[in-house]
Each structure stands twice: as structure tokens, then as C-alpha cells.
DOROTOR-595029 format. One record per atom (N, C-alpha, C): residue in three letters; atom name; z, x, y. Coordinates in pm, 1 decimal. Each point is the difference from the previous one (the first is absolute). Layout:
BEGIN
(r ALA,CA,(Z,X,Y))
...
This chain:
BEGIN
(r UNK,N,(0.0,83.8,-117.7))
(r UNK,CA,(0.0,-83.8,117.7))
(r UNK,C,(0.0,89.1,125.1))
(r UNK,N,(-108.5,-47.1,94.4))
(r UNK,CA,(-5.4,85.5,141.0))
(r UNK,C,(142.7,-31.6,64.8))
(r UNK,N,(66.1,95.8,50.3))
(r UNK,CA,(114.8,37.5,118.6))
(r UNK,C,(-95.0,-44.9,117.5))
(r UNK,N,(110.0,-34.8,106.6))
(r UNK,CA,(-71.7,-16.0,135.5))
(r UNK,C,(31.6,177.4,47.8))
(r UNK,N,(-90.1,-21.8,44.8))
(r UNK,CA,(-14.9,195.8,117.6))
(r UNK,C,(86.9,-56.0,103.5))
(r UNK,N,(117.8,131.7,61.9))
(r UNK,CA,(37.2,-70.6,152.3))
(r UNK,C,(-43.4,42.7,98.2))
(r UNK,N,(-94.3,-162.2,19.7))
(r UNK,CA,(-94.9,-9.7,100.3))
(r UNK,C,(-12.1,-160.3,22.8))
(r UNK,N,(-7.2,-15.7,82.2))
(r UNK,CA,(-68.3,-120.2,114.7))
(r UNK,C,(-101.0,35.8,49.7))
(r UNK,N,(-75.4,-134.2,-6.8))
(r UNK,CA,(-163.5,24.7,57.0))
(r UNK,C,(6.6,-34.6,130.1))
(r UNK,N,(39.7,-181.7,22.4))
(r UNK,CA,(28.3,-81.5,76.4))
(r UNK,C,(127.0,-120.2,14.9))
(r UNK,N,(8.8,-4.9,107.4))
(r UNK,CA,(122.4,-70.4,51.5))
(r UNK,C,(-112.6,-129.2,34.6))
(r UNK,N,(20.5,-123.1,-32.4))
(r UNK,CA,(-37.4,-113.9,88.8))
(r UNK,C,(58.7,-113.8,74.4))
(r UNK,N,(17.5,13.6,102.6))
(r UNK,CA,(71.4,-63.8,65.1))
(r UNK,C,(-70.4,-176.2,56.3))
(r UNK,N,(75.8,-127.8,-61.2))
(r UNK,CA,(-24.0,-118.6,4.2))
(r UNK,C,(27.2,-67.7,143.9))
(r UNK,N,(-175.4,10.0,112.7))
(r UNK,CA,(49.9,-21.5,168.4))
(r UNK,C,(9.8,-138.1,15.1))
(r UNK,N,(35.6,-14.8,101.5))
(r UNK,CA,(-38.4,-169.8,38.4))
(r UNK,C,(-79.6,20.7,80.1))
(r UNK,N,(-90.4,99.7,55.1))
(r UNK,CA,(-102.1,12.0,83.4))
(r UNK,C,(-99.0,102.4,-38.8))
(r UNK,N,(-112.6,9.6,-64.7))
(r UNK,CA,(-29.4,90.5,-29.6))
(r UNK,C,(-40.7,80.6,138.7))
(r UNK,N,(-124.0,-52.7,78.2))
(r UNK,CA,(-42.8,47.9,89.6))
(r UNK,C,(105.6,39.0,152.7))
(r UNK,N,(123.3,-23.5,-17.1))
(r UNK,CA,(107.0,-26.3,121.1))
(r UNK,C,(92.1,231.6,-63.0))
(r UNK,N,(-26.3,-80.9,-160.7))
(r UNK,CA,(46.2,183.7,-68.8))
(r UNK,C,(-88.3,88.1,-1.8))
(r UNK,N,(-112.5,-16.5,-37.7))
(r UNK,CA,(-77.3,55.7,23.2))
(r UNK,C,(-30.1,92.8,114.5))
(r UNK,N,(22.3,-46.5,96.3))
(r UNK,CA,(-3.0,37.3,157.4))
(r UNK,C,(117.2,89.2,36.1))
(r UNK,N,(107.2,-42.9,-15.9))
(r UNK,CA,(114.6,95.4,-10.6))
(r UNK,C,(-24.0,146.9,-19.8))
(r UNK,N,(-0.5,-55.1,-146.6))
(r UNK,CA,(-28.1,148.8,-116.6))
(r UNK,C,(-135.8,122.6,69.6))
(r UNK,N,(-71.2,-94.8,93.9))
(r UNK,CA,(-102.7,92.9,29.8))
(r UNK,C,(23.3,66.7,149.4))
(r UNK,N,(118.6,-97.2,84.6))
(r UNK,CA,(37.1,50.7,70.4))
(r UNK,C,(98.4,143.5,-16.4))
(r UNK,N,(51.8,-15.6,-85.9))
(r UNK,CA,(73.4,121.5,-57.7))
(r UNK,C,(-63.3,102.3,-30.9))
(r UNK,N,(-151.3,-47.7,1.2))
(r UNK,CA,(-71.7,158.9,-17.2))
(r UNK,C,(-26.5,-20.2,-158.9))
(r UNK,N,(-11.5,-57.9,-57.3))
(r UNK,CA,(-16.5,6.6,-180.8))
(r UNK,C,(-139.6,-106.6,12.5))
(r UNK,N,(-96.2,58.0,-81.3))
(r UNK,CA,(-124.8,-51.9,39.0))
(r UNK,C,(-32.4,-92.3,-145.2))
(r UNK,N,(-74.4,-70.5,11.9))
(r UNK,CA,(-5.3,-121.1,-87.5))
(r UNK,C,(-139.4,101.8,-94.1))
(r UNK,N,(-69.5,-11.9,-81.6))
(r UNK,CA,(4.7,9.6,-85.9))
(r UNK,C,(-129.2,-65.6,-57.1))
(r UNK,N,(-144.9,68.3,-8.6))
(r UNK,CA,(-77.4,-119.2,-24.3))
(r UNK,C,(-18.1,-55.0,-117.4))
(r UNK,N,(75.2,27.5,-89.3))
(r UNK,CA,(53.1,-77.5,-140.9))
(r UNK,C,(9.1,-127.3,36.7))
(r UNK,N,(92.2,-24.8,113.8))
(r UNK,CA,(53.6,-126.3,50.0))
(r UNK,C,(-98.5,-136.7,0.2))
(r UNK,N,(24.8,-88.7,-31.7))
(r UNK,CA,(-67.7,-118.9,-26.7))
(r UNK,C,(75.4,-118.4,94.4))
(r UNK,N,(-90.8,-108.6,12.2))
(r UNK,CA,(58.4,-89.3,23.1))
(r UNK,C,(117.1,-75.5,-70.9))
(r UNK,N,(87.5,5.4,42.9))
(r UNK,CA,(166.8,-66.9,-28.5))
(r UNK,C,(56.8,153.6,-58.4))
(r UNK,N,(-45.9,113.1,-12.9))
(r UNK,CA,(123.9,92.9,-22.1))
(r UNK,C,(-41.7,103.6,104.3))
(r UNK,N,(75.4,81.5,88.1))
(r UNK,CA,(-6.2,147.5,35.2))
(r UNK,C,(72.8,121.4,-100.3))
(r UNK,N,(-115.0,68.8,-20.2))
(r UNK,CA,(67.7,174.2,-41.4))
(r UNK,C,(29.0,42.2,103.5))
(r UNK,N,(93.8,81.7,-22.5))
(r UNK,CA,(10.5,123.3,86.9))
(r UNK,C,(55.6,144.5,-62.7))
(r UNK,N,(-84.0,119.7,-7.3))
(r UNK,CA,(58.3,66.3,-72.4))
(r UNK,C,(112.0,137.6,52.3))
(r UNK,N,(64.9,18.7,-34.0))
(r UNK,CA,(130.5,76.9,13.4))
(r UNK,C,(-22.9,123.1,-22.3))
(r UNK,N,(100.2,86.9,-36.2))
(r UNK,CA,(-6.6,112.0,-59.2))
(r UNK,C,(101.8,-9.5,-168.8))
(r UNK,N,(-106.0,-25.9,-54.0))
(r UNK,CA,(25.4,-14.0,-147.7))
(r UNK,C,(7.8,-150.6,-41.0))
(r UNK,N,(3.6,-101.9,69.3))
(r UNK,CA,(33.9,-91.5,-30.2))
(r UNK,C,(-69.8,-131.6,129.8))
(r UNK,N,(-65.6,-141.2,-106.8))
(r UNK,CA,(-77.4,-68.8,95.3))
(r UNK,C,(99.2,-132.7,48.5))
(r UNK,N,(23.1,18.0,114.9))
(r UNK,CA,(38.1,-143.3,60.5))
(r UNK,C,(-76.3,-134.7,12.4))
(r UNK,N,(-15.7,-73.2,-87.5))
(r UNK,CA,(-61.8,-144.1,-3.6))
(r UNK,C,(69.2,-110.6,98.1))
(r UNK,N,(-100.4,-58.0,81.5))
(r UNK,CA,(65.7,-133.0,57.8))
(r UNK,C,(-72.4,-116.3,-42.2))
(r UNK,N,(114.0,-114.9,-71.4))
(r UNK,CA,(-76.4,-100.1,-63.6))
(r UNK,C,(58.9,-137.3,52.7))
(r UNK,N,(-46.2,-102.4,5.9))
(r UNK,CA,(52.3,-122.1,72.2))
(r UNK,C,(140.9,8.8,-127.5))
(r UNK,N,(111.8,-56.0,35.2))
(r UNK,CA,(91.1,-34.2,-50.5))
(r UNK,C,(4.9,-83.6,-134.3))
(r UNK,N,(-61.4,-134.9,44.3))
(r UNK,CA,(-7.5,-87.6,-34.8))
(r UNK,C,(-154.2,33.5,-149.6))
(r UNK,N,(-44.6,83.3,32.7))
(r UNK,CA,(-134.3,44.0,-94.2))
(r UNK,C,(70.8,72.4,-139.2))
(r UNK,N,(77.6,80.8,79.7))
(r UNK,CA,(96.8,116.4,-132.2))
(r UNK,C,(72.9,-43.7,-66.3))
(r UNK,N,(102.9,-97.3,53.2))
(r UNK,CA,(70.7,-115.2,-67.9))
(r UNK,C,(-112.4,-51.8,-109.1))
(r UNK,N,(-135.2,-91.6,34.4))
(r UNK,CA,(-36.2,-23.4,-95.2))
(r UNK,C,(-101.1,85.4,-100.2))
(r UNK,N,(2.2,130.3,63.7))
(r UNK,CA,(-58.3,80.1,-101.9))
(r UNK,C,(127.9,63.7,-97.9))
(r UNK,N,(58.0,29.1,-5.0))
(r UNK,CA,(188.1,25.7,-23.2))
(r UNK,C,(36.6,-136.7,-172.9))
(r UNK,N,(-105.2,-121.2,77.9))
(r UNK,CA,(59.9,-142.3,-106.4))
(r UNK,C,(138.3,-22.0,106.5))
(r UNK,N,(39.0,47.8,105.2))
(r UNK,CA,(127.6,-93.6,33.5))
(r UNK,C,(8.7,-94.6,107.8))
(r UNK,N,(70.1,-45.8,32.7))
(r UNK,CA,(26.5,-127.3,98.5))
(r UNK,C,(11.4,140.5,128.1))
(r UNK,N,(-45.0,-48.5,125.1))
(r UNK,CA,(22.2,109.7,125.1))
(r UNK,C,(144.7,-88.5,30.9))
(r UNK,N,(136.9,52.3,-36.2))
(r UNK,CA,(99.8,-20.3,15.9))
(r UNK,C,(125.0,94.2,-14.8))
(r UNK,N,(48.0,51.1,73.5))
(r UNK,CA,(87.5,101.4,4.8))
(r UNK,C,(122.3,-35.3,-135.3))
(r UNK,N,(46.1,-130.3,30.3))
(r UNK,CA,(105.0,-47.8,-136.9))
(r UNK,C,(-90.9,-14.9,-139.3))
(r UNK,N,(-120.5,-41.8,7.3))
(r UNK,CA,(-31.1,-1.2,-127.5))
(r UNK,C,(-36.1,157.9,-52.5))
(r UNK,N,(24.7,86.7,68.4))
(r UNK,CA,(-30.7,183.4,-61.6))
(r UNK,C,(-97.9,98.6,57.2))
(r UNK,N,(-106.1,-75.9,93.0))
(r UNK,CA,(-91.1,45.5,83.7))
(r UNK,C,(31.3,71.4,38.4))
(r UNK,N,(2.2,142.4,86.9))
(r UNK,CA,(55.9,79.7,75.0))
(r UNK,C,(-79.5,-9.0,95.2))
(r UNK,N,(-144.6,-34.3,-31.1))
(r UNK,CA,(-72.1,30.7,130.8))
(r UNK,C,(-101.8,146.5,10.0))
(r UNK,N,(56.8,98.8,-101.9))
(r UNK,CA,(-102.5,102.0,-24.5))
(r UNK,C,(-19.5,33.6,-116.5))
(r UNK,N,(-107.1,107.3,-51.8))
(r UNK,CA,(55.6,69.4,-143.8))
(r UNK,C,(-50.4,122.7,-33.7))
(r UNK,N,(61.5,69.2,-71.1))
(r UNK,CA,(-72.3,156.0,17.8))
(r UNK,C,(-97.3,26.8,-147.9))
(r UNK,N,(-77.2,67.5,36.9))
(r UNK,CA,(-115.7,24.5,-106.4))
(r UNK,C,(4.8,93.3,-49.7))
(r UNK,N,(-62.3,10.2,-102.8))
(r UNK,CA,(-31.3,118.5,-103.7))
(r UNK,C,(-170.0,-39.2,-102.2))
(r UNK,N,(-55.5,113.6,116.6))
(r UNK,CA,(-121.7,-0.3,-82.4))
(r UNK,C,(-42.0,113.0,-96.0))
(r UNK,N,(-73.6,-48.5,-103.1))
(r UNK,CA,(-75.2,92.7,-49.7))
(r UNK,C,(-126.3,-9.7,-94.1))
(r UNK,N,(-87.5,22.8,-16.3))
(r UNK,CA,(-123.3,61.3,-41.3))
(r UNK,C,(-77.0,-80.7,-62.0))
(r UNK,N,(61.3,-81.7,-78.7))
(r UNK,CA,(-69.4,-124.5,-51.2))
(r UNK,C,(85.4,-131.4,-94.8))
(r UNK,N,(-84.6,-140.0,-63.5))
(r UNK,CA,(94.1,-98.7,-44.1))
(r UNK,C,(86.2,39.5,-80.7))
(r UNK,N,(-24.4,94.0,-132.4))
(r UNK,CA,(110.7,80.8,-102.0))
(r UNK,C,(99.3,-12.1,78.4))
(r UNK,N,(9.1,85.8,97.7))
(r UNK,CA,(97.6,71.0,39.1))
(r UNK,C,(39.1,-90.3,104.6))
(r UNK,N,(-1.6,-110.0,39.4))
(r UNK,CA,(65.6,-98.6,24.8))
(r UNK,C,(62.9,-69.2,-82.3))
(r UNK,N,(-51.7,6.4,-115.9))
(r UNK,CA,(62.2,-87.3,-109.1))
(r UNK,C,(139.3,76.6,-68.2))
(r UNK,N,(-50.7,87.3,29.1))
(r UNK,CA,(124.8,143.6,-64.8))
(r UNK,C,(109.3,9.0,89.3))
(r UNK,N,(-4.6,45.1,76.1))
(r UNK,CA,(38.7,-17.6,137.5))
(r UNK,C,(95.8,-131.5,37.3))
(r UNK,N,(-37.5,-127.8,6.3))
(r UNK,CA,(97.4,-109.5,-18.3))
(r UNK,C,(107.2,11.2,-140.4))
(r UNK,N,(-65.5,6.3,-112.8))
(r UNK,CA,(54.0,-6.8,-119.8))
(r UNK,C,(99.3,119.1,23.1))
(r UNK,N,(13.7,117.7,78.8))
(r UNK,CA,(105.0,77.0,-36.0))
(r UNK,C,(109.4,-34.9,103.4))
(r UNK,N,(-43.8,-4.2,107.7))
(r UNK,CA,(72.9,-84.8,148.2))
(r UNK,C,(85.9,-103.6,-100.9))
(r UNK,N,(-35.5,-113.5,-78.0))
(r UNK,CA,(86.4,-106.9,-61.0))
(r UNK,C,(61.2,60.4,-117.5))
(r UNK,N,(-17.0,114.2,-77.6))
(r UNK,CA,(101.3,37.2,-68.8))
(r UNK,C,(76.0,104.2,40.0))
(r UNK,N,(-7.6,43.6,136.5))
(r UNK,CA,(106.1,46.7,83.9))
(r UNK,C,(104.4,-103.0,34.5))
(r UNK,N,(-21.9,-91.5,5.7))
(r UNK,CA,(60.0,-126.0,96.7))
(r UNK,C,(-49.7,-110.0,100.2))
(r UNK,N,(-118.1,70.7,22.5))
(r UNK,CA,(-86.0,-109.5,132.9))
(r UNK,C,(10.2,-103.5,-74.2))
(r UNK,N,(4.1,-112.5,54.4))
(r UNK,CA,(-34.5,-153.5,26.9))
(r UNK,C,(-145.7,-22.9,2.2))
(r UNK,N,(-55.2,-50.7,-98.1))
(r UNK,CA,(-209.1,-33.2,-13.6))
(r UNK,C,(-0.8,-117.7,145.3))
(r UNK,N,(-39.9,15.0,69.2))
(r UNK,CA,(-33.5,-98.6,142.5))
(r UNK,C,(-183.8,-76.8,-41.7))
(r UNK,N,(-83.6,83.6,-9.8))
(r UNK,CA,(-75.3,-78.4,-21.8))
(r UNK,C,(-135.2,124.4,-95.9))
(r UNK,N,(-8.1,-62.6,-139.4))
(r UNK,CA,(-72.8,120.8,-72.6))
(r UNK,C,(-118.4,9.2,62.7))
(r UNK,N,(-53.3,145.0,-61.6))
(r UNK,CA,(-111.4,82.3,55.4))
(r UNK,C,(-146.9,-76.2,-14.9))
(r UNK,N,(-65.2,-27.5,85.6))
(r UNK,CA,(-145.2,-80.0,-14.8))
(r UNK,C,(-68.2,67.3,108.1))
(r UNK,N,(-127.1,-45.7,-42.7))
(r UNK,CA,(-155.5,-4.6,122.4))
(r UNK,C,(76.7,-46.7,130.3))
(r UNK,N,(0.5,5.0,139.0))
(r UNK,CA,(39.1,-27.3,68.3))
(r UNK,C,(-135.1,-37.2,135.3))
(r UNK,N,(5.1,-99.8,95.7))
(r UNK,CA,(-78.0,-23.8,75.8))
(r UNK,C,(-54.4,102.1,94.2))
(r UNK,N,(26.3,93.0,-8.0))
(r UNK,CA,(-48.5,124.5,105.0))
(r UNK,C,(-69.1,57.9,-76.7))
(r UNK,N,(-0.9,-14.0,-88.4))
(r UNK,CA,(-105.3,126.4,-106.1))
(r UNK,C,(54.6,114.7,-127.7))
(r UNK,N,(160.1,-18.5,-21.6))
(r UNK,CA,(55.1,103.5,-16.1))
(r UNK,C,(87.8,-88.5,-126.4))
(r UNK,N,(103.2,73.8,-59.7))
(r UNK,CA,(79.8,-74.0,-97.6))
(r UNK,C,(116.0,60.2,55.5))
(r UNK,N,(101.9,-98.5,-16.9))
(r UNK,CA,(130.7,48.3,19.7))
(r UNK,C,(126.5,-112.5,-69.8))
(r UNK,N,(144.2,35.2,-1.6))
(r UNK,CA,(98.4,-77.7,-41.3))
(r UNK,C,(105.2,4.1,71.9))
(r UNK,N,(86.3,-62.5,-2.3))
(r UNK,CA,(127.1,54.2,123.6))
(r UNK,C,(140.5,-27.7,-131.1))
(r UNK,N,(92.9,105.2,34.1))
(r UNK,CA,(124.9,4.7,-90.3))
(r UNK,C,(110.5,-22.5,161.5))
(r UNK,N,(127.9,-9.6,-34.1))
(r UNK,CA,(84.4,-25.5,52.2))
(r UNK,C,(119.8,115.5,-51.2))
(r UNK,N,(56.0,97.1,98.6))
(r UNK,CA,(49.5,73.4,-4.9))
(r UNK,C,(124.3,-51.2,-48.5))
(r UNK,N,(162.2,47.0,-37.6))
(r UNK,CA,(78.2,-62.1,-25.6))
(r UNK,C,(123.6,-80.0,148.8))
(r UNK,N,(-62.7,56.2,77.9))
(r UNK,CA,(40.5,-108.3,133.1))
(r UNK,C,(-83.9,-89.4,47.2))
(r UNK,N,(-120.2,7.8,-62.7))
(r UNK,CA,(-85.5,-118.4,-1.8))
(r UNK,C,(-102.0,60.9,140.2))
(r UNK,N,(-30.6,121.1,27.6))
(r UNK,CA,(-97.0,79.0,43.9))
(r UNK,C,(-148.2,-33.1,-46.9))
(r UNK,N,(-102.5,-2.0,51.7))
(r UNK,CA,(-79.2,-36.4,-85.3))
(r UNK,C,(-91.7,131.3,21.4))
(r UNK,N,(-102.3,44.8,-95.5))
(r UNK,CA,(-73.3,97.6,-64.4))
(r UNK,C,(-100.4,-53.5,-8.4))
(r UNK,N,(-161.8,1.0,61.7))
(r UNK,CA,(-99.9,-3.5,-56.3))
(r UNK,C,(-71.8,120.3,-91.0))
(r UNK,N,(-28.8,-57.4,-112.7))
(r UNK,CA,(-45.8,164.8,-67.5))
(r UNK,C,(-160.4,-81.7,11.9))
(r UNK,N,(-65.8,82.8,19.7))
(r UNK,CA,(-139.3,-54.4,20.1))
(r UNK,C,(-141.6,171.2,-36.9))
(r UNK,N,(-79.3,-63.0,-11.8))
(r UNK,CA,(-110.1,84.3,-33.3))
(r UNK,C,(-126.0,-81.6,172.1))
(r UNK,N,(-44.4,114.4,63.8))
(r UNK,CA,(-40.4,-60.7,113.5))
(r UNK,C,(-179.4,109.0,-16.2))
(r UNK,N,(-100.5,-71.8,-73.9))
(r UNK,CA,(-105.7,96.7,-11.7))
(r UNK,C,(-88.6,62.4,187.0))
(r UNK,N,(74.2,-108.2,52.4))
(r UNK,CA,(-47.2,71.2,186.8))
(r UNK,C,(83.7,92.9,31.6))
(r UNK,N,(70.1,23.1,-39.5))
(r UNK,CA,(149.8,111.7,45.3))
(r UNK,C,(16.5,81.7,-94.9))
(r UNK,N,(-61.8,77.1,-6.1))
(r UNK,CA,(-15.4,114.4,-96.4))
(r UNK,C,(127.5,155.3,7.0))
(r UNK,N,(37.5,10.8,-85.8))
(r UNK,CA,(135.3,85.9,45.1))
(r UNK,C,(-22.4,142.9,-33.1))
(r UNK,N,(42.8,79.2,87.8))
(r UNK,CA,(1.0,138.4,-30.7))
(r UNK,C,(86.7,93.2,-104.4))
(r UNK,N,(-44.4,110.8,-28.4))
(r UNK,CA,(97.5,64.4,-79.1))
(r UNK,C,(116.1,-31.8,-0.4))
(r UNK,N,(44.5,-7.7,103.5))
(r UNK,CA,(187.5,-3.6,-17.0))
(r UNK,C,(41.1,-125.9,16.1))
(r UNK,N,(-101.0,-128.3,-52.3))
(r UNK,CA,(14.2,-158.0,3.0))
(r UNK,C,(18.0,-56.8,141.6))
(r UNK,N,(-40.4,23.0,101.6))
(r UNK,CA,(25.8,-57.9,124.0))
(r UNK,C,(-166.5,-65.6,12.4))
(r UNK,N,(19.1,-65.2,84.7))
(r UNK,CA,(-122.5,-167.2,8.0))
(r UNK,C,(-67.3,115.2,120.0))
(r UNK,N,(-161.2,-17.4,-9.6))
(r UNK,CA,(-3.1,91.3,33.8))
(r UNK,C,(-153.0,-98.4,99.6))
(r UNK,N,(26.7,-30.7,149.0))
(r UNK,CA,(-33.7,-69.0,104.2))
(r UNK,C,(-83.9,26.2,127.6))
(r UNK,N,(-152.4,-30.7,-2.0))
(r UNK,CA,(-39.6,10.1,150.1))
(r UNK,C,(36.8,-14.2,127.2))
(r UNK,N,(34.9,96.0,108.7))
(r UNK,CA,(28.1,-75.7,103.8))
(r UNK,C,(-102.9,-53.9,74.7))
């Protein structure tokens, strides 16, 4: 069974504005990213990609209610890598560590496959395979500006 590497790809953070964050983030000098599509912004970091996604979208990509009491947090951090296997591997060892299965690994509407586990504080984890985001040697998402 694959170990996770310690590494984070991406953080995604669930806005209530995309285009209101968006603007922010670029005021800060962090440049968007022409990965970026309509309803998400990239932005890439140093080692690691900042996603902005409507709130209410991640919740239902997640499978959860957008509700802080029902477990939502509102963001979730990622872990990509290389292809579906290894998404599938990848969840399966996350849940016999302890993660919580949130919603199993499938085809997903962007083009890509992914699953989300639930950390044991109820954190959530997308492990995903993303064939536009291609990762470098040392597994970091690897992004046009």
C-alpha cells in the first residue's frame, strides 16, 4: 500500500465571492494563474497551489451540506498524484490509517478523478489525480502564470 509523501499540493479555500477573492489575492501581488477557469482561481505559490472555489460548489463537490454544524469547514487540503491507481491507493491507505471515506474516488466534472477522506477531526483531504496539473519531481502541481 502507497504511504502519503509529506507533501501538500493544494489548499482550497470555499469563497462566498469568487471574483470579490480573487481580486484581493491579486492585489497582494500573487498572480492568478492561467489554469484558472471559470468558477475556480489558481494561484501558484512556492511549492504549493492556492485554489479559490465558490463555497457553496466545494461543499457540493466534498458530498456535504455547506454548513459549518453539519462538518463543512469551508476548505480542504489536497494531495495529488500521477494518476487514478494512485488515487485509489492513496484513499485506501488514508482510511486504514484512520481517515473517515467522505466521498469515494470517481471521474469528476473537471476532467480529472478524485475522492475526499476526512481527517480524524473531520479535516477534509482531496486526494485527486488532475491530468492538466502535471507535477514535478518532487510532487508539487506544477502551473502557468
Amino acid at each position: 500500500m502507497t504511504k502519503f509523501d509529506r507533501r501538500m499540493t493544494m489548499i482550497t479555500l470555499g469563497v462566498a465571492d469568487l471574483e470579490r477573492s480573487t481580486a484581493f489575492y491579486e492585489r497582494l501581488g500573487w498572480a492568478r494563474s492561467v489554469a484558472s477557469q471559470e468558477g475556480v482561481t489558481f494561484i501558484a505559490l512556492d511549492g504549493i497551489v492556492l485554489s479559490l472555489f465558490g463555497r457553496k460548489a466545494l461543499a457540493e463537490d466534498a458530498g456535504l451540506k455547506d454548513d459549518i454544524a453539519g462538518g463543512f469547514p469551508g476548505f480542504s487540503l489536497a494531495y495529488n498524484v500521477d494518476s487514478e491507481a494512485a488515487v485509489d491507493e492513496a484513499v485506501q491507505f488514508a482510511c486504514a490509517c484512520g481517515a473517515k471515506p467522505v466521498k469515494p474516488p470517481r471521474k469528476v466534472f473537471w476532467g480529472g478523478y478524485s475522492g475526499y477522506v476526512a481527517d480524524p477531526d473531520g479535516f477534509l483531504w482531496e486526494i485527486a489525480f488532475n491530468p492538466f496539473m502535471p507535477l514535478d519531481d518532487k510532487g508539487h502541481m506544477i502551473l502557468e502564470q
